[in-house]
N, C-alpha and C positions, 0 to 999 in steps of 0.2 A: 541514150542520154542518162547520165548522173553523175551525181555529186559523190565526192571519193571523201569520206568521212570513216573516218577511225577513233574516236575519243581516247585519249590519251587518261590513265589514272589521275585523280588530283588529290591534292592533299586535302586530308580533311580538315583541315584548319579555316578551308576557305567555303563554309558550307552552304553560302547565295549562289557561290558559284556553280559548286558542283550539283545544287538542283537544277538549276537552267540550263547545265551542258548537258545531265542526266536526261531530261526534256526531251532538250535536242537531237541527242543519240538515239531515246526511241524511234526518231523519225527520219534515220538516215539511209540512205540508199546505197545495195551492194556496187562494188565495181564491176560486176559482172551485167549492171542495171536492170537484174531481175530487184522486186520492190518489194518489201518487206510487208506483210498483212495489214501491218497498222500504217503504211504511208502512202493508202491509196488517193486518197486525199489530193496529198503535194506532187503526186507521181501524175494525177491528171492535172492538176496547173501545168507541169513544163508541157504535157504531151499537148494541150492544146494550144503550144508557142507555135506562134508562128515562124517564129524567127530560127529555130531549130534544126527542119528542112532546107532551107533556105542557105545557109552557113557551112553546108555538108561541100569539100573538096575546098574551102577557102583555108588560108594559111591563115595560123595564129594572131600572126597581127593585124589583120584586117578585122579577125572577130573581138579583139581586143579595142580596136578605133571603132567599131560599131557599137559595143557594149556600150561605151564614152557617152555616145552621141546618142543612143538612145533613150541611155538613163538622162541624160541633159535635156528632153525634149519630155518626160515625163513618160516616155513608154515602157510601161515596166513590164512586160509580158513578151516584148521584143528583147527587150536587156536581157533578163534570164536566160533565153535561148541563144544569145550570144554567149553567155556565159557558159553556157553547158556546154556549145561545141568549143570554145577556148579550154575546157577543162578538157573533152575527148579528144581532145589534138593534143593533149599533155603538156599544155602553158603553165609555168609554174603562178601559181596564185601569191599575187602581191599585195600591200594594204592598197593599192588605186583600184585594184577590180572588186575588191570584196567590197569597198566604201560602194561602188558603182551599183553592185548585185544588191545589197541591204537598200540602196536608194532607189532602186528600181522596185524592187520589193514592197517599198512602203506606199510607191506610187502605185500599184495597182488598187482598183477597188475596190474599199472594203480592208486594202492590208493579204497580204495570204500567210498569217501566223503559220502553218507548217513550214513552208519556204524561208522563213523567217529562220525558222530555230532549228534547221538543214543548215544555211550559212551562218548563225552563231555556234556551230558546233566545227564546223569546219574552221572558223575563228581560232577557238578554242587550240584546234590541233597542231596549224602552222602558228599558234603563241602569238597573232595578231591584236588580240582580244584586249591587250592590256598592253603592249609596246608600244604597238601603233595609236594616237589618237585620234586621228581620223576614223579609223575601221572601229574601234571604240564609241565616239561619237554616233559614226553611221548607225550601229545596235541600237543605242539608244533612241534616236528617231525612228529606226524600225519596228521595234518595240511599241513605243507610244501611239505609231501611226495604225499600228495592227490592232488598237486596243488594249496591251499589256502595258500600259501605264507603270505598274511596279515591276515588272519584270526589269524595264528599261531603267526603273530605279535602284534594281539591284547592281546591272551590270553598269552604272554610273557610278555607287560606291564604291566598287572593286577597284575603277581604274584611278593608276597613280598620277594619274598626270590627268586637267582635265583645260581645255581651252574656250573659250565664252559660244562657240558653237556645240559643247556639249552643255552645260548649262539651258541655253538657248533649246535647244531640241526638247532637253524635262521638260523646262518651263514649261513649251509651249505645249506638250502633251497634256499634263496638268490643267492649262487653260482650257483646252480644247474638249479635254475630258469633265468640265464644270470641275473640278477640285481647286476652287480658285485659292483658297487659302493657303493649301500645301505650296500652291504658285506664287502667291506674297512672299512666304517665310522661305522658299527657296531664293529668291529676289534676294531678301536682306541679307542671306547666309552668303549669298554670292557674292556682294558686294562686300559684307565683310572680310572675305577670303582676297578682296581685293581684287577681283576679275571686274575688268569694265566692261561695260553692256555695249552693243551694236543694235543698230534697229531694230534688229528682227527681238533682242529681248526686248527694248521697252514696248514693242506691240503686242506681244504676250502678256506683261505685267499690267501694262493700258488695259488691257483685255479684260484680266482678273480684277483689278480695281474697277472696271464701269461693272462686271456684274457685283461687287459684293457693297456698290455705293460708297466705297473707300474714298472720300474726297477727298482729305487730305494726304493720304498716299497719291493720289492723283497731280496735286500737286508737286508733292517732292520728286515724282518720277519726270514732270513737266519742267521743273526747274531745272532735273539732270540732262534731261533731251536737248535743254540749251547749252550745260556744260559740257556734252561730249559731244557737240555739233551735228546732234540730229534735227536741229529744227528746220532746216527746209528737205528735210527728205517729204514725201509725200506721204506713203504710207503711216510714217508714224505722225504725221498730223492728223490722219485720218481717223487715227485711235486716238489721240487724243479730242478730238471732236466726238468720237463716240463716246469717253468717259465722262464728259462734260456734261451730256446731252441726258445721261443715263443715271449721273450726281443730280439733274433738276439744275443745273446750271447752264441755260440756254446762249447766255451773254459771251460768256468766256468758249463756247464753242464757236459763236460766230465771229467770235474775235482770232480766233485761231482760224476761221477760214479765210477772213478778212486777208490776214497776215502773210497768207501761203502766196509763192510766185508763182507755183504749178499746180495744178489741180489735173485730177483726172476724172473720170466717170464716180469713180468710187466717194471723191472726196463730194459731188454734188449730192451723191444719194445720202451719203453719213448726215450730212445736215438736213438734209429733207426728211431722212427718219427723224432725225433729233427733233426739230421742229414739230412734228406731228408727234411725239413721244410728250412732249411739254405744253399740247394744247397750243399750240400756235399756227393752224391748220391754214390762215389764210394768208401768215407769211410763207407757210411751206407753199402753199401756192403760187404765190409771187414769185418766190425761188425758180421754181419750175419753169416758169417764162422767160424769168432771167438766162434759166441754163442750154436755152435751148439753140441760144448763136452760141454757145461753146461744147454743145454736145452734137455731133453730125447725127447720129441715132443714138436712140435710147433704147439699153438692157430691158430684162422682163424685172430687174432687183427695182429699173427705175418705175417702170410702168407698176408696180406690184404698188412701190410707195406712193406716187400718184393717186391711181386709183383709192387707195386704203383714206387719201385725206376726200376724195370726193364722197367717198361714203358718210366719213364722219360729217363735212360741210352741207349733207344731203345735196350735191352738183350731180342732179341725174341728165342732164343733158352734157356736160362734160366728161362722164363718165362712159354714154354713149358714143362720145366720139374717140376718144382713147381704146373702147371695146372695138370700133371699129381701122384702129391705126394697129392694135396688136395683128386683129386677123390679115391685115396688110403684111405685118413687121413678120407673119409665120410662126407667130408665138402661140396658137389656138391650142397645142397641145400641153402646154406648160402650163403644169400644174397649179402652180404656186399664183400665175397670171390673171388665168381664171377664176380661182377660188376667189382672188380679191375681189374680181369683176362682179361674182356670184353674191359675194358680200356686201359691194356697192349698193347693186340692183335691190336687197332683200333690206337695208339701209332706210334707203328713197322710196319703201311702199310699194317695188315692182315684185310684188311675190313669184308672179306666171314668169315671169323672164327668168330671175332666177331661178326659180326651178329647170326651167330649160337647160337654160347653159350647162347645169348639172346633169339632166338628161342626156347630154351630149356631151359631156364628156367620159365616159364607161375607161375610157385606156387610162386615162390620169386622176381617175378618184383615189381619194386618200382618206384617210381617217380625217386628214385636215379639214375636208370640202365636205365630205360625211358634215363634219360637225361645225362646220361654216353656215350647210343647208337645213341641220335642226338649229341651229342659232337664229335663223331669219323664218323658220316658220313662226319662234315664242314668239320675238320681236313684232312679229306681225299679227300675234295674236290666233294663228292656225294651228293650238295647241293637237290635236289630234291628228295632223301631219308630221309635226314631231314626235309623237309618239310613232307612228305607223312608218316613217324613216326611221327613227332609231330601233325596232325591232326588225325592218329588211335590211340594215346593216349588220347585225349579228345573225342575221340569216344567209347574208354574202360571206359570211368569216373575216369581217373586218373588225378586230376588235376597239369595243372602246377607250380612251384615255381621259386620264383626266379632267381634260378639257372636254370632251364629251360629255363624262358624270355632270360635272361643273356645270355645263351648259343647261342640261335636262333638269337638274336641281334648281333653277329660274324660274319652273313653269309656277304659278299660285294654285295648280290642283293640290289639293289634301289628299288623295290617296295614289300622288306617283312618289313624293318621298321614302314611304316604308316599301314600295317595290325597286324602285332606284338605288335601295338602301342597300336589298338583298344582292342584287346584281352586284353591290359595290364588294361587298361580302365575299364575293363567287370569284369575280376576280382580282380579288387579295391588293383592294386601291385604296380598303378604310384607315390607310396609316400615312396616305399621302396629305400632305398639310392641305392645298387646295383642294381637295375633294373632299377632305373633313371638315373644312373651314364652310365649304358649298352645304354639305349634308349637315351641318350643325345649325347654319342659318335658317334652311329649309323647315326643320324642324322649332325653331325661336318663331317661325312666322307662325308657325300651326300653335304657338302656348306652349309647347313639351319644353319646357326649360329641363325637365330631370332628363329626359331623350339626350338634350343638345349636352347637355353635360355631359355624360358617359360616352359621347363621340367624342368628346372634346377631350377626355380624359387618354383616349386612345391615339391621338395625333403623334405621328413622330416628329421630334425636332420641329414644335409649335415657332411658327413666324408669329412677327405683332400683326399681320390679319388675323390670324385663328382668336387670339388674344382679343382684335378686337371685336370681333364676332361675336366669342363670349361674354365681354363685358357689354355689347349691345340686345342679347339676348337677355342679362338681365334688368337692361336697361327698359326694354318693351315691356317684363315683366313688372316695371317699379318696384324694383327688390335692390335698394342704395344699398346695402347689405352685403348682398351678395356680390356685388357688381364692385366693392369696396375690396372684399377680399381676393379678387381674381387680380384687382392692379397689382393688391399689395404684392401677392405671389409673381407676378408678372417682374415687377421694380428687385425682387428679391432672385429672379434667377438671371439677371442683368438684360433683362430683354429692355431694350429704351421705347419708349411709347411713342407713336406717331401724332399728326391731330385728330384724327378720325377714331384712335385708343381714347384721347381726351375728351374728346366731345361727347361717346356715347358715355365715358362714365361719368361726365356733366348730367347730359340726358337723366341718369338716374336719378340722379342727385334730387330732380325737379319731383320725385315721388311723394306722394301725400302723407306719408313715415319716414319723410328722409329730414333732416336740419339742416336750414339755410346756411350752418356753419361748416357743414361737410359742403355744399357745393361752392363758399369760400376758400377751401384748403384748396381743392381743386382747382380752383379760378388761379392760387399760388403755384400748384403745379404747370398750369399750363405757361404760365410767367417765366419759369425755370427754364421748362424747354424750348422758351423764345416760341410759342404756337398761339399767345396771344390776338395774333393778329390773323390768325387763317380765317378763312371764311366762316366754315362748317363749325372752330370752336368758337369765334363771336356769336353766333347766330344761340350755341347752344346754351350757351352763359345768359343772353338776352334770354332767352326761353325759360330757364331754371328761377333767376332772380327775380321776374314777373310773376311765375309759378308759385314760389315761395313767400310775393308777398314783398319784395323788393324793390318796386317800381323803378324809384330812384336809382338804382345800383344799375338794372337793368338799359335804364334811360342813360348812364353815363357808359355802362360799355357797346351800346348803338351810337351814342354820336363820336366814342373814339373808331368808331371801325373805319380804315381809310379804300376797302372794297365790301360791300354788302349785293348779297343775291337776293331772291325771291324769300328763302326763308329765313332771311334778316329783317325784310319791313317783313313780312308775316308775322313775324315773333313780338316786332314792339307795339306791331299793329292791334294783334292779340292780347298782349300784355295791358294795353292801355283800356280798351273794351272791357276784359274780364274786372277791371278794377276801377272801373266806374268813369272813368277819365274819357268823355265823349268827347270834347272839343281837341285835347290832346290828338285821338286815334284819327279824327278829321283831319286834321293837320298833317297829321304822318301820311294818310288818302294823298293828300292834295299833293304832299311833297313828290311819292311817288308816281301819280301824274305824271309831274315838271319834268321827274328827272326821266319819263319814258319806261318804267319797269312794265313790264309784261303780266299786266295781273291775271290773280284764278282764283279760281270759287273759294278757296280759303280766305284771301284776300276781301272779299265783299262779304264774307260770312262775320268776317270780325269787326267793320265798318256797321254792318247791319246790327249787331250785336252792342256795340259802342252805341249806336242811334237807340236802342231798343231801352239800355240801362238810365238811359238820360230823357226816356220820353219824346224823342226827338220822328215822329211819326212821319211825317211828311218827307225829311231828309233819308227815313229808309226806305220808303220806298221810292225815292230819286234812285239810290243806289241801287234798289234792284231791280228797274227799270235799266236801267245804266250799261247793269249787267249782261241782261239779255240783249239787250236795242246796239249796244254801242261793242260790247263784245263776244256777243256771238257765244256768249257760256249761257249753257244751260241747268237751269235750280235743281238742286236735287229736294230728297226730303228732309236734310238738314238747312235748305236756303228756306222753305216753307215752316219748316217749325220755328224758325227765328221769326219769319215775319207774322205769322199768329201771334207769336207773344209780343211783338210789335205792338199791331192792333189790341190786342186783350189786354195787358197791363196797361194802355190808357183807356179802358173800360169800352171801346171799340168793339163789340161782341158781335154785330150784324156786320160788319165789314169783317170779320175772322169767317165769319161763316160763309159771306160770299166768296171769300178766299180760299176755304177750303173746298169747295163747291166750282171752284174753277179750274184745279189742280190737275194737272195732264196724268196724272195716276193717284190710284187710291190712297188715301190719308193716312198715313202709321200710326204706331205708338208716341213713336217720339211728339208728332202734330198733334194725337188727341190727349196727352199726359202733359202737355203746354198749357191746352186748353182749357184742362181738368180744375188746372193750379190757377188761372186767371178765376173761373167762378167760381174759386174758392177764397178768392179776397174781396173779388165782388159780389161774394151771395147771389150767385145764380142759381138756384136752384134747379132749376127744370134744366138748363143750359150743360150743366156739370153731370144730372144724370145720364143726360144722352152724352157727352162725352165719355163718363164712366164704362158706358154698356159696350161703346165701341172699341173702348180698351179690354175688357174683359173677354170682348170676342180673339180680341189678338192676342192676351196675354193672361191668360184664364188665372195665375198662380202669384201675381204680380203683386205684393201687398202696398205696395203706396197708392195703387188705383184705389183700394178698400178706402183705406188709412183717411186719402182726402175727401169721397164723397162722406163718409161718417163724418168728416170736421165739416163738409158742406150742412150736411145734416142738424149736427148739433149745434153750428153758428146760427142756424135759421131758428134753432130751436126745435126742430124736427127729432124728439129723442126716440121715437118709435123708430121711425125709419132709421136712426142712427144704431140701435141696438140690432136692428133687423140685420144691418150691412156687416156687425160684430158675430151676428152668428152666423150670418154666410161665410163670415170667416175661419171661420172654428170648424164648420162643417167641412168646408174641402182643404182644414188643414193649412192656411195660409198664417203663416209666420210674421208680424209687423216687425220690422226693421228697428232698431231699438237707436235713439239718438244717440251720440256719444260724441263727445270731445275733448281734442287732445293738446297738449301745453309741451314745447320742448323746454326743460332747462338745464344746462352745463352738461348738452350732447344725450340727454335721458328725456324719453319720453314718457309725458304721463299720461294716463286715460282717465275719463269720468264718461259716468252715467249719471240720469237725472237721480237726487235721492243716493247717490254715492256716499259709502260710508269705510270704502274697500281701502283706502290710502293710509297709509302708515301717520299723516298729519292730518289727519280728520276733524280732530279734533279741535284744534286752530284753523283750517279751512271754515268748516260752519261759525270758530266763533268770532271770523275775520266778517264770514258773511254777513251776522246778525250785525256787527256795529258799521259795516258797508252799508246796509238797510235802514238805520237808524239816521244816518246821516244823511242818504240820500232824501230819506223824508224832511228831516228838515232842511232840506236845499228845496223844498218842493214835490218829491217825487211822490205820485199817488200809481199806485200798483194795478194796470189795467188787466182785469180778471176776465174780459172776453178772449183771452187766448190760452184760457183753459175750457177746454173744451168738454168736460164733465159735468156731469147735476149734480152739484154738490155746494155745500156755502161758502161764501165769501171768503170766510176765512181760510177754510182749506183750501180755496183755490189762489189766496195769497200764498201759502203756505208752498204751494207746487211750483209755483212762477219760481220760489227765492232756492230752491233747490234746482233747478234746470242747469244741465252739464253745462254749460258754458260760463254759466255764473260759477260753477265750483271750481272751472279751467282759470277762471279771471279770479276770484280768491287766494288761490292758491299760487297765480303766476305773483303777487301785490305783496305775498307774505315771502316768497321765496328771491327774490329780485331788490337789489338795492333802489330808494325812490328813485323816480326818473327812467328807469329803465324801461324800453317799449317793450311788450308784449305781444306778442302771434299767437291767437288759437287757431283751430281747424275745428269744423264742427261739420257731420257727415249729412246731415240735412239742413232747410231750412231756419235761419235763425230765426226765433219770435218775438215780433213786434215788442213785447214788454223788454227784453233781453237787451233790444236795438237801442230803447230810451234809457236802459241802464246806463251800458256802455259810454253813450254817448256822455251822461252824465257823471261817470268815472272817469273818464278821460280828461273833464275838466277837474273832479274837486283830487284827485292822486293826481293832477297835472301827470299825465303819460298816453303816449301814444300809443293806442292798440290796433293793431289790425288782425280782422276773423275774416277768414275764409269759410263760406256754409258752400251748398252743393250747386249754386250757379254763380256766385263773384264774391270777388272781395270788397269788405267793409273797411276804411281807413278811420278810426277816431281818434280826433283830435281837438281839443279845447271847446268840449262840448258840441262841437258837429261831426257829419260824417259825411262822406267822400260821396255816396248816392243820394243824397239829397235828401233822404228819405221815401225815395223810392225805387222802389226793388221789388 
């Protein structure tokens, strides 16, 4: 057996060529069919044709009509050996055998690249190469089918002559090879050269448009499929229902299924992925039923996608009877069948099952089902089975991908991402977008923002996930900052933001250093790219413009959203609480009732919160009665510290106490630092020590626990013990928190301290203060000196009231702002009581609306009142 190969000199002029004949030649075989060193390879492909032996004593033509028939039947290891005795019988080689030999060639599996480039050299010698377009074309689908995508693209340029099935062949190599781009721009080139397409291109081009999301290329090739009367072929409906499906255009795919006369298996499954691709899992189910009087049986592509939506709909009983029609159907070894099955099962809470089915299958494990079975142990919360699978998978030599890294990068352990990391490291995957996007987020949860950055910095060819990843990393951080200049960069290397880019750099926006006019620009960006209306960005805008102090803005983009999820009431729910607006955040409760949302403890923690700001005692605990009794959630320590300050702030101190006294686990900080600050407006003395001590036990280092029993201390008058508490401070070194507040104007933010003298307008600040002071007294205002909490005279402690950073914030916002203009401070603690009656009183005689944020709500004042009633 061999191939009679002699390379012919080529000119050098023609130099794509002559490397790929050069190639070919190393790999050719003597006449003599002794086999040359280097084509041990190709010389065991034919030896193990079957068809070889078999062909020995038949005349020419019969091995020539078998060639035919076999390469037309896809057997391409039989063709060969038809070919090789057509060639030892001395058949002179025609373009119809050589097209036959390359097409059988590409049909084996896998491609056999030597055999390949054995009959491109033989091409070459009888000058088929480039006369012939057929045997031309053939290379090139043998080429691409073998994996040499550019080879096939050299020997496409060479040839003079080219026909829409040599076109067709790149294409689809291109496609097939994910190079969908070079697949678009060959498309237009083609088209420009004036060659019209046949099916088989636009299902190639269909191809490449559903992966690169090209939707209006999707169209135009959709319009052409009508003008060259592809529209009822099947297959290319079928791609066009995949493009559709894969653009997020669900409609238009089902309208092209609608539309088809003939459908086959394929065309049911294309829309059942689509379907379950777009969140439509229980039309894709409906489908399913539907297809089943036009499907006699069902593939394992169909059962794969079935199963895949029973998972998502968690249908474990459906899933079970499917599990049990495959092993009917004889599909139990197929892979891909399984894996789903294994997926379902790990889905619906069947950990032990899935495991099993994995257990049992050892012949068809894959990395796939590897990382299908660490996927359902996170999901189930059996992190240490994932772990201990993903080390006996690199103990079987199954290595990991991607989606493996991906997956392990899920778990919330803080010390598997820097080991995760290494491994990524080892096998050279930290430049893959999805495993840097996985190990960058990992590290955003743990706080490493400088970590996630330098991964982020090493990503190749950043998608907008990576992008948004990063701007969610430092969105978590509250660094509008930074999370500002990663869009900018992002917008400047044309990357287009999705809503999930928008949202989290909303998120930022909502930081306690960020200006409500940065998360305005943004609110115009989202406008831009028509993302207005997604869920995730209405939700984050509600969140940012309550955040900031925006009620109103906030309240008009919740009643225009025309789809709201869970963290849409959550947000205005919150919004409304944090800002004193109790009947409000009731109302939004009750609406959410009516309309059936599936509440959670976020949910009744901002209801309980809304009740707590308004004094409304009895209504919160309905609601956390409600909670428990009616559904079945359980309070954590943030539902108890709200309801202490419940009872405590209506001076309820014996019912706080049997509340914490009843508490299914030990009382925190956050419950006894609630507590602390109730008997410190009620002068509890004895009440606020014993909470004190109990904080000091949990938080030895804490200086606001010091800070309030000393103002406990010295509001009662207690100045010994108030000094006492100042030098237990001193001694272990405890740091008190220094108030400060801060004023945005024209995108610049200012800071003060009490006694601030740091500001470039200082000067005009105290002397705006003193005639603010002057005037407020004769409106009335007498300066309540029990909220200075020092031994010292009157005077001086008027003196300290009129310097406190938020009066220097509110001065200085009066001098810098034309009248009329509202005002926003931020102040990092507690505002004080004399501060409260200022404001209020500023509000009416500079007619201006100000709203202060201290470190539990917002204050709104306006015409001499304020939005808490006064109490807070």
């Amino acid at each position: 057996m061999a191939l009679r190969t002699a390379l012919p000199a080529l000119p050098r002029a023609f130099a794509a060529r002559q490397r790929l004949s050069t190639r070919a030649s190393s790999a050719h075989l003597e006449e003599d069919g002794d086999a040359r060193p280097d084509t041990r390879s190709a010389r065991g492909a034919f030896d193990g044709m079957p068809g070889r032996d078999s062909t020995a004593g038949t005349d020419p033509g019969s091995s020539r009509a078998a060639l035919v028939d076999c390469a037309r039947r896809g057997m391409g290891r039989e063709a060969l050996g038809h070919f090789s005795a057509a060639r030892r019988h001395g058949e002179r080689v025609d373009g119809a055998m050589l097209s036959c030999a390359l097409k059988a060639c590409g049909a084996m599996p896998g491609g056999c690249r030597a055999v390949g480039e054995q009959l491109h050299c033989l091409c070459v010698k009888c000058g088929l190469d480039r006369a012939d377009v057929g045997v031309g074309t053939a290379l090139v689908d043998a080429y691409t089918k073998c994996g040499g995508v550019e080879d096939g693209r050299l020997v496409f340029e060479e040839m003079p002559q080219r026909n829409v099935g040599t076109w067709t062949s790149l294409l689809a190599g291109y496609a097939q090879g994910g190079a969908h781009l070079e697949a678009m721009s060959l498309f237009f080139r083609m088209r420009a050269e004036g060659i019209w397409p046949n099916p088989f291109t636009f299902t190639s081009a269909l191809s490449a448009a559903a992966s690169q999301g090209a939707l209006d290329l999707g169209w135009r090739l959709h319009a052409q499929t009508v003008k060259f009367g592809c529209r009822s072929t099947v297959f290319v409906c079928n791609s066009l229902m995949n493009m559709y499906s894969k653009c997020g255009l669900v409609e238009e795919a089902k309208a092209v299924f609608c539309g088809m006369e003939n459908r086959d298996m394929v065309s049911w499954n294309t829309l059942m992925a689509g379907l379950l691709l777009n969140g439509c899992e229980v039309e894709a189910l409906q489908l399913f039923h539907d297809s089943r009087s036009s499907m006699a049986k069902l593939s394992q592509s169909t059962y794969s996608t079935v199963i895949k939506l029973c998972a998502n709909l968690k249908q474990l009983a459906l899933a079970r009877q499917l599990h049990s029609c495959v092993l009917k159907q004889g599909f139990s070894s197929d892979g891909n069948v399984m894996t789903a099955i294994m997926d379902a099962y790990s889905k619906c809470g069947e950990l032990d099952d899935a495991f099993n089915i994995f257990l049992l299958m050892p012949g068809s494990q894959s990395i796939v089902s590897w990382t299908a079975m660490i996927g359902g142990c996170i999901q189930n919360g059996d992190i240490p089975l994932a772990a201990s699978l993903f080390s006996r998978m690199r103990e079987d030599n199954v290595k990991p991908n991607e989606f493996t890294y991906s997956t392990m990068l899920t778990t919330s352990l803080p010390i598997l991402p820097p080991q995760i990391h290494a491994q990524i490291i080892k096998t050279n995957y930290q430049h893959a977008p999805s495993v840097g996007t996985a190990l960058l987020s990992s590290y955003s949860k743990l706080g490493s923002t400088e970590e996630a950055l330098s991964i982020f910095k090493t990503i190749d060819q950043k998608d907008v996930v990576a992008w948004s990843a990063m701007l969610s990393c430092y969105s978590q951080a509250g660094d509008c900052d930074g999370a500002t200049n990663v869009f900018i960069k992002m917008s400047m290397q044309g990357m287009k933001p999705n809503e999930f880019t928008i949202s989290s750099v909303i998120d930022a926006c909502a930081g306690p250093t960020a200006g409500v006019d940065q998360g305005r620009q943004f609110h115009a960006v989202s406008i831009k790219y028509r993302y207005q209306d997604a869920v995730c960005v209405g939700s984050a805008l509600v969140s940012m413009y309550a955040r900031k102090g925006s009620i109103d803005s906030a309240r008009s983009v919740f009643e225009r959203q025309t789809e709201r999820d869970l963290v849409s009431w959550n947000s205005m729910l919150s919004g409304y609480a944090q800002h004193g607006y109790s009947k409000e955040a009731i109302d939004t409760f009750q609406q959410m009732e009516a309309a059936g949302v599936e509440m959670d403890g976020v949910t009744f923690l901002a209801v309980i919160i809304g009740c707590t700001h308004a004094g409304l005692v009895q209504e919160g605990q309905r609601y956390f009665d409600s909670m428990v009794r009616d559904h079945n959630i359980s309070p954590t320590m943030e539902h108890y510290a709200c309801m202490v300050d419940l009872y405590s702030r209506a001076g309820k101190l014996d019912e706080t106490m049997n509340l914490i006294g009843g508490m299914p686990f030990s009382a925190g900080a956050m419950v006894w630092r609630t507590l602390l600050g109730a008997c410190r407006v009620h002068k509890n003395v004895e009440l606020g020590k014993l909470a004190a001590e109990k904080l000091l036990l949990l938080e030895p280092l804490d200086s606001a626990t010091y800070v309030l029993l000393s103002n406990i201390y010295a509001a009662a008058g207690k100045w010994k013990e108030r000094d006492e508490v100042r030098k237990l401070m001193d001694s272990k070194k405890v740091k008190k928190e220094a108030g400060s507040s801060w004023i945005q104007i024209k995108n610049k933010v200012h800071s003060f301290i009490a006694s601030d003298k740091s500001h470039p307008l200082s000067d005009q600040i105290y002397a705006k203060l003193e005639a603010m002071t002057a005037r407020l007294k004769r409106n009335g205002y007498c300066p309540n000196t029990s909220f200075v909490l020092h031994d010292m005279a009157e005077e001086q402690k008027e003196a300290m009231l009129v310097t406190h950073s938020e009066r220097l914030a509110l001065a200085f916002g009066l001098i810098a702002t034309p009248p009329g203009t509202p005002l926003q401070i931020v102040k990092n603690l507690r505002v004080c009581g004399d501060c409260h009656a200022v404001m209020k009183m500023v509000s009416a005689v500079e007619d201006r609306e100000i709203i202060m944020r201290d470190c539990s709500r917002f204050h709104h004042f306006k015409s001499g009142a304020c939005s808490c009633g006064d109490f807070w």
